[in-house]
C-alpha positions in Angstrom: 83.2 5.4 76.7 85.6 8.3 78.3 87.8 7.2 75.5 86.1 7.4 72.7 86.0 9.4 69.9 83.6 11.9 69.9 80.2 11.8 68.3 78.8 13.6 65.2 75.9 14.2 66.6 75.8 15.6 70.2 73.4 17.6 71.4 75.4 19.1 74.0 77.9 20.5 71.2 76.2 23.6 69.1 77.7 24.8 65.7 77.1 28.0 64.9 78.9 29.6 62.0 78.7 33.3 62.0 76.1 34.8 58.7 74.8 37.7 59.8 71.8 38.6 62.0 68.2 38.2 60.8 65.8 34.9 59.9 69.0 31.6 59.4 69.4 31.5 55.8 68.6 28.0 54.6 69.5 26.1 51.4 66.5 22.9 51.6 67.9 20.0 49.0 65.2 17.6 47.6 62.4 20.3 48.0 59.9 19.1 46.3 60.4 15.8 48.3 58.3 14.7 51.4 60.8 16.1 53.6 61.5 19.4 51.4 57.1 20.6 51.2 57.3 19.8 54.4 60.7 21.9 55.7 58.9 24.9 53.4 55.7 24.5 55.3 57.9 25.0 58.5 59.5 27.9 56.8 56.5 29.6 55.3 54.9 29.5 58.9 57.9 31.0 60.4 59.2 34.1 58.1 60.9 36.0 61.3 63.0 32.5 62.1 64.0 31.1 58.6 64.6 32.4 55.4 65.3 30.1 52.2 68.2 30.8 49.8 68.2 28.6 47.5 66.1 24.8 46.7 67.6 22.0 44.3 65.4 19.6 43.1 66.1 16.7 40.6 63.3 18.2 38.3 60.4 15.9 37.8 58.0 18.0 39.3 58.8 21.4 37.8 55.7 22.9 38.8 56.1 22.8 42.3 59.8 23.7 42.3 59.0 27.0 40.6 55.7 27.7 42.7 58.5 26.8 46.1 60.6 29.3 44.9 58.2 32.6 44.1 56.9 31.6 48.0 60.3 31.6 49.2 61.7 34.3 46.7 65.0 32.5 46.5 67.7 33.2 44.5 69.0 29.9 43.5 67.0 27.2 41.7 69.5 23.9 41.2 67.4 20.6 39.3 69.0 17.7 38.5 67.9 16.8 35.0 69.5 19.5 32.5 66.9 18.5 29.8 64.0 20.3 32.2 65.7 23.5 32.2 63.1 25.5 29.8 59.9 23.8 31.3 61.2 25.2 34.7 61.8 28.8 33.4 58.6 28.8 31.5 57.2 27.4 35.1 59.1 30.4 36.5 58.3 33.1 34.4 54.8 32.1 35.0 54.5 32.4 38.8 57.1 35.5 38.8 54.8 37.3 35.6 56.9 39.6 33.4 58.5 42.7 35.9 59.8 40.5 38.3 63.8 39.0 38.2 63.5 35.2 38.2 66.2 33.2 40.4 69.2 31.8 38.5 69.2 28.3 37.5 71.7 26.2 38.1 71.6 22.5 36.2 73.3 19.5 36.0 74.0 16.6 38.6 76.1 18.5 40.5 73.2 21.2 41.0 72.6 20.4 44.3 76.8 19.4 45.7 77.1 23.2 44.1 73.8 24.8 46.3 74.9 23.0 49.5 78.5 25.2 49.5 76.7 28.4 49.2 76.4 31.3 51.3 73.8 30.0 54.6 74.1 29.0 58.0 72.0 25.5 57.0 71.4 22.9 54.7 68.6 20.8 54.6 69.7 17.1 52.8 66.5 15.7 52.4 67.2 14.2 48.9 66.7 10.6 48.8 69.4 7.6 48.0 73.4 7.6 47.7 73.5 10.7 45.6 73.0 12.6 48.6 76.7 12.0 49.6 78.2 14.4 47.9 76.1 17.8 48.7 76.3 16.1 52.0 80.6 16.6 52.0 80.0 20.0 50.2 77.9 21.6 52.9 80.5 19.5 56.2 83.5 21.0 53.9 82.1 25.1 53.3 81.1 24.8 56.9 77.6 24.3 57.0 75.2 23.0 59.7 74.2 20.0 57.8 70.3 19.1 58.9 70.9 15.6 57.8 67.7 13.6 56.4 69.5 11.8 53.7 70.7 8.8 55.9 72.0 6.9 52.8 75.2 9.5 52.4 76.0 8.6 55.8 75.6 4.9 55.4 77.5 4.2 52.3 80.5 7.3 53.2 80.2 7.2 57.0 84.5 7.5 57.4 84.5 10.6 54.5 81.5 11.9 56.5 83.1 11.8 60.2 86.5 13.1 58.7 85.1 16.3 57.3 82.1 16.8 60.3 83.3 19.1 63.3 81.7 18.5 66.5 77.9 19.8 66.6 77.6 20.3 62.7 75.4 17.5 61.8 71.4 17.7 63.5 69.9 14.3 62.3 66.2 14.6 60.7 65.2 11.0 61.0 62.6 10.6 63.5 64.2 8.1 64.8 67.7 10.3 65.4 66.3 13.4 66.2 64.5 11.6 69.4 67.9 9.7 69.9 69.4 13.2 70.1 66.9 15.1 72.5 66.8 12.0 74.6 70.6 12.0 75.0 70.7 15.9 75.5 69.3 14.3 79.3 72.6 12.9 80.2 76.1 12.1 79.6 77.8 9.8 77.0 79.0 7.5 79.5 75.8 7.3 81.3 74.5 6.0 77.9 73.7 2.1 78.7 71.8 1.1 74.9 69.7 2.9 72.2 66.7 1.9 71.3 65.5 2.4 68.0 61.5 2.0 67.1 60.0 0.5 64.3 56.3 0.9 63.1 56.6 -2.5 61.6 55.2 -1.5 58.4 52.4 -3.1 56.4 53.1 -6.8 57.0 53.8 -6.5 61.1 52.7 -9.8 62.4 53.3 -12.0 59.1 55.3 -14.7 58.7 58.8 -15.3 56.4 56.4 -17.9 54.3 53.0 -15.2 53.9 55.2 -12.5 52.6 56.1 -14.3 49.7 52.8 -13.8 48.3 52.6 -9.8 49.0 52.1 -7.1 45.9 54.0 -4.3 45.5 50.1 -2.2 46.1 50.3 -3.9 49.5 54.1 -3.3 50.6 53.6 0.9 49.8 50.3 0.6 52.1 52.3 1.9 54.9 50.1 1.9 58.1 51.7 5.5 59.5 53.7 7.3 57.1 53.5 9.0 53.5 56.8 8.7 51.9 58.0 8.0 48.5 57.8 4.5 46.8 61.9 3.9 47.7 61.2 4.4 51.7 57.6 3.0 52.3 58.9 -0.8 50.6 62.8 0.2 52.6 60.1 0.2 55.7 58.0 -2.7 54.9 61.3 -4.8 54.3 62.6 -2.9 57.0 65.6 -1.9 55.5 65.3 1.3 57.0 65.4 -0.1 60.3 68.4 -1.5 59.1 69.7 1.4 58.1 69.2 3.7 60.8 70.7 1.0 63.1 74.0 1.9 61.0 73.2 5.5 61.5 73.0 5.5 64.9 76.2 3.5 65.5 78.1 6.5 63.1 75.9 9.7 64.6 76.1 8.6 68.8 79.6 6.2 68.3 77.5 3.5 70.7 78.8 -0.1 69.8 75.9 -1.9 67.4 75.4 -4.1 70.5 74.3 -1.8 72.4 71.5 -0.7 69.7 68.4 -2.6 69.8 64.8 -2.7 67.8 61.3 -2.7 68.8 58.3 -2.6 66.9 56.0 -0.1 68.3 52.6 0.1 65.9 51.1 3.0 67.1 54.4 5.3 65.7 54.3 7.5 69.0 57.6 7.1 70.4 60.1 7.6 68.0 63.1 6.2 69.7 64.9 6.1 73.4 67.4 5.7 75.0 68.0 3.8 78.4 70.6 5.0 80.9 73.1 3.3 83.1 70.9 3.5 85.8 68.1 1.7 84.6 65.8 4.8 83.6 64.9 5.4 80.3 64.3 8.8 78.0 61.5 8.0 75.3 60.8 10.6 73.0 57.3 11.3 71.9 54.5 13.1 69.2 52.1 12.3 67.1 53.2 10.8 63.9 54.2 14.2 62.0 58.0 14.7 60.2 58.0 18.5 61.1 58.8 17.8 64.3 62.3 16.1 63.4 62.8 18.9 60.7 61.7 21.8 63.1 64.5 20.2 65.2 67.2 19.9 62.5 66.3 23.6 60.8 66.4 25.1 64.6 68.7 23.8 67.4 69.6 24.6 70.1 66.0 26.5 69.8 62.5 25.0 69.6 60.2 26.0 66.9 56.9 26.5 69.1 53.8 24.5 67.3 56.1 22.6 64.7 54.3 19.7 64.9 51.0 18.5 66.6 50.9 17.4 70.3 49.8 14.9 72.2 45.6 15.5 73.5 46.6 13.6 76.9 42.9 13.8 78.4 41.9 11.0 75.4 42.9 7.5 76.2 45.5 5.7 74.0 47.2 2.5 74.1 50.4 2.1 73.0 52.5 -1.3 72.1 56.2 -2.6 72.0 56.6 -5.9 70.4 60.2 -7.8 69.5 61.7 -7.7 66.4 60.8 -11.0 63.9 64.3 -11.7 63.2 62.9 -14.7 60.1 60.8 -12.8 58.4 62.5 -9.5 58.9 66.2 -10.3 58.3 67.7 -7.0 57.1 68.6 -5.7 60.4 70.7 -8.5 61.0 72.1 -8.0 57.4 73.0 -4.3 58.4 74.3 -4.6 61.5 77.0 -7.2 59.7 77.8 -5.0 57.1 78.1 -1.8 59.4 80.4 -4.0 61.9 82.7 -4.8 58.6 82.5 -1.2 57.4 84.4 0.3 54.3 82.3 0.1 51.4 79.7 -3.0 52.6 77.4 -0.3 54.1 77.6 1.1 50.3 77.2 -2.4 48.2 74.1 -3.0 51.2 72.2 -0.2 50.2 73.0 -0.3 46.1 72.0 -3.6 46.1 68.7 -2.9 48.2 68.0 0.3 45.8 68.3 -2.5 42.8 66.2 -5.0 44.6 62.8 -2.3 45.0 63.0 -1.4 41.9 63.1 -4.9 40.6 60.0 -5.9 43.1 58.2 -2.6 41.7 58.6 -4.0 38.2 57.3 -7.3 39.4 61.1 -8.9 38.3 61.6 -10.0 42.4 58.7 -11.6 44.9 58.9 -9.5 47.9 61.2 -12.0 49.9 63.8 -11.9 46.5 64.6 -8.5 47.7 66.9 -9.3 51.0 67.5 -12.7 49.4 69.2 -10.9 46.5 70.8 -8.5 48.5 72.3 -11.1 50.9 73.9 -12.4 48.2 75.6 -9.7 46.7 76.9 -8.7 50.2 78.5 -12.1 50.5 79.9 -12.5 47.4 81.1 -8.4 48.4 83.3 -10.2 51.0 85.0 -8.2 53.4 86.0 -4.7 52.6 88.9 -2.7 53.2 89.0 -0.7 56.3 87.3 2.3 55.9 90.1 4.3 57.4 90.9 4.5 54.2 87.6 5.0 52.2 87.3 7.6 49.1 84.5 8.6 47.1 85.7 6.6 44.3 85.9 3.3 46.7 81.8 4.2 47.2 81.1 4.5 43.6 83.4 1.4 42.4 81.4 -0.6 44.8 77.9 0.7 44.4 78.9 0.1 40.7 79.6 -3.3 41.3 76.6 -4.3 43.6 73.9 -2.7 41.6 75.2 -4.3 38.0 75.5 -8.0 40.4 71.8 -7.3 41.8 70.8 -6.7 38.6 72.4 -10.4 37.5 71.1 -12.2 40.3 67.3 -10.2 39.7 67.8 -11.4 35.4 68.3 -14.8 36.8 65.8 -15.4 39.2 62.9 -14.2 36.3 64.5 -16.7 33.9 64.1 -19.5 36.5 60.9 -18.3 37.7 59.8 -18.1 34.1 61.3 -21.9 33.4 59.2 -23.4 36.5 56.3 -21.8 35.2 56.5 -23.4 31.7 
């Protein structure tokens, strides 16, 4: 591993740009998200370690963007949707009351690419789905430490992501890669024999390829641990995600997808570890709780003392590790194929899979018609060009492509669903 080329995530590596003393200015994008109240909560708890520039929301929940920003006093508020632009500065105006300056607004889809190149030392991507790609290059390009919860950016532009990252600017927020990187801060690359990512197993743990044909949308966003957003919890009870992150690891810790395995741990405690060449291995562990991971991504190389809850060790607790269900679960094994062919598969993978929830949301796709769907698109994707040679255009061409395809195959499985019916 001597050899390779370094990772984008290596917690032995710190960036630091140079901003000035005082509280790390912070520009949190997606922050009226789960991981955006929760980053503010963090922030609002610690005034003397953070302070909050700027937020960028895509505007559907105006109310709470302009209540985030009086708390924070920001001076930059970015949505998404132009059309909300006087219901958030009537929103403003209300929280700020007539003497006080309200922050400028900044609108359009580019909102949030345009916050993440302002003056801070960090930016929080916690916006969800491929759209994150692009604040994601803005921050790597004006030099930002990028505390990267939008996994999709890195998925579908890995190649553009590792060209513009210099060594130590991307912290991962993922649960799953922030415990990846505090266990690896424990040793060296090449003592680094496999990664082991954990998986909750979601709602359906335990079922079969055949029960989970019959499962409602109510019952796939019953997540057993975690309160996300619709896209995520169904990405977890598919386990996509897992998928996903499987990718993610490969591109953050440059570990061959071999060497990265899954296990199904219930209980949500251990959020990832990794095992070393000589046969120990690092777990690490909290409660259930995503400030931990943000306190993590906002912070390093420092600890934000009581981010997150701890452990009570004097109560008994049993905790479980099961092997993955390869049949019923198939989409790891999807991801690691189209991460192994690279270019723009990882891109046409997740389109496709953002095209199949919403389709099993409106009831279009059975629960099973989501990775069935998406396998098909990926195959008929074919193999990609190399991704040495990848360009933002190359992502949207075949995200293009995948999600009008998905949305074919979806129209076509209704009709004959509707014809066996009849």
């Amino acid at each position: 591993m001597s050899d390779s080329p370094a990772p984008l995530a290596d917690p032995h590596l710190v960036y630091d740009p140079v901003v000035g003393d005082g509280p790390k200015a912070l520009v949190i994008l997606g922050s009226t998200g789960s991981i955006g109240t929760q980053a503010i909560d963090l922030v609002l708890r610690n005034p003397d370690r953070f302070k909050v520039t700027a937020l960028s929301a895509n505007g559907g929940r105006v109310g709470l963007l302009a209540e985030q920003a009086y708390q924070l006093r920001v001076r930059t508020v970015g949505v998404a949707r132009e059309d909300v632009v006087p219901a958030l500065r009537e929103a403003l105006t209300a929280q700020y009351g007539a003497g006080e300056p309200l922050p400028e607004i900044v609108a359009g889809p580019d909102a949030a690419t345009q916050l993440a190149a302002s003056d801070c030392h960090t930016v929080l991507n916690g916006i969800t789905g491929s759209i994150g790609l692009a604040p994601t290059l803005a921050a790597l390009e004006a030099g930002r430490v990028l505390a990267l919860a939008n996994k999709e950016s890195l998925i579908v532009g890995g190649p553009l992501v590792k060209a513009l990252a210099k060594p130590g600017q991307i912290i991962p927020v993922d649960s799953e890669h922030a415990a990846l990187f505090q266990a690896l801060a424990a040793g060296t690359r090449a003592d680094v024999r496999k990664l082991v990512v954990t998986a909750s197993g979601g709602p359906f743990r335990g079922r079969s390829k055949a029960d989970l044909a019959r499962v409602t949308v109510e019952e796939a966003l019953a997540h057993p641990t975690w309160a996300m957003g619709p896209v995520i919890t169904i990405n977890s009870a598919t386990l996509v995600n897992k998928g996903l992150e499987v990718i993610e690891a490969h591109l953050l810790y440059d570990i061959p997808f071999d060497r990265i395995e899954v296990v199904v741990h219930p209980q949500s405690y251990v959020h990832s570890m990794v095992e070393f060449t000589d046969g120990s291995t690092l777990a690490q562990a909290t409660p259930p709780d995503m400030r931990g991971p943000i306190a993590i991504g906002l912070g390093w190389p420092e600890r934000v003392p009581d981010a997150a809850p701890a452990f009570d060790w004097s109560k008994a607790s049993t905790w479980e590790f099961f092997p993955l269900d390869t049949d019923a679960f198939p989409s790891v094994g999807l991801a690691r194929q189209v991460g192994q062919l690279a270019g723009t598969a990882p891109a046409v993978f997740n389109a496709a899979n953002e095209e199949c929830v919403e389709a099993f949301r409106a009831g279009a796709l059975p629960f099973n018609g989501i990775m069935e769907t998406v396998t098909r698109v990926v195959e008929e994707h074919g193999t990609p060009a190399t991704g040495t040679s990848l360009t933002v255009p190359d992502v949207l061409e075949a995200e293009t492509w995948a999600r009008a395809r998905a949305r074919e195959l979806t129209a076509q499985t209704t009709t004959a669903n509707a014809e066996a019916r009849a």
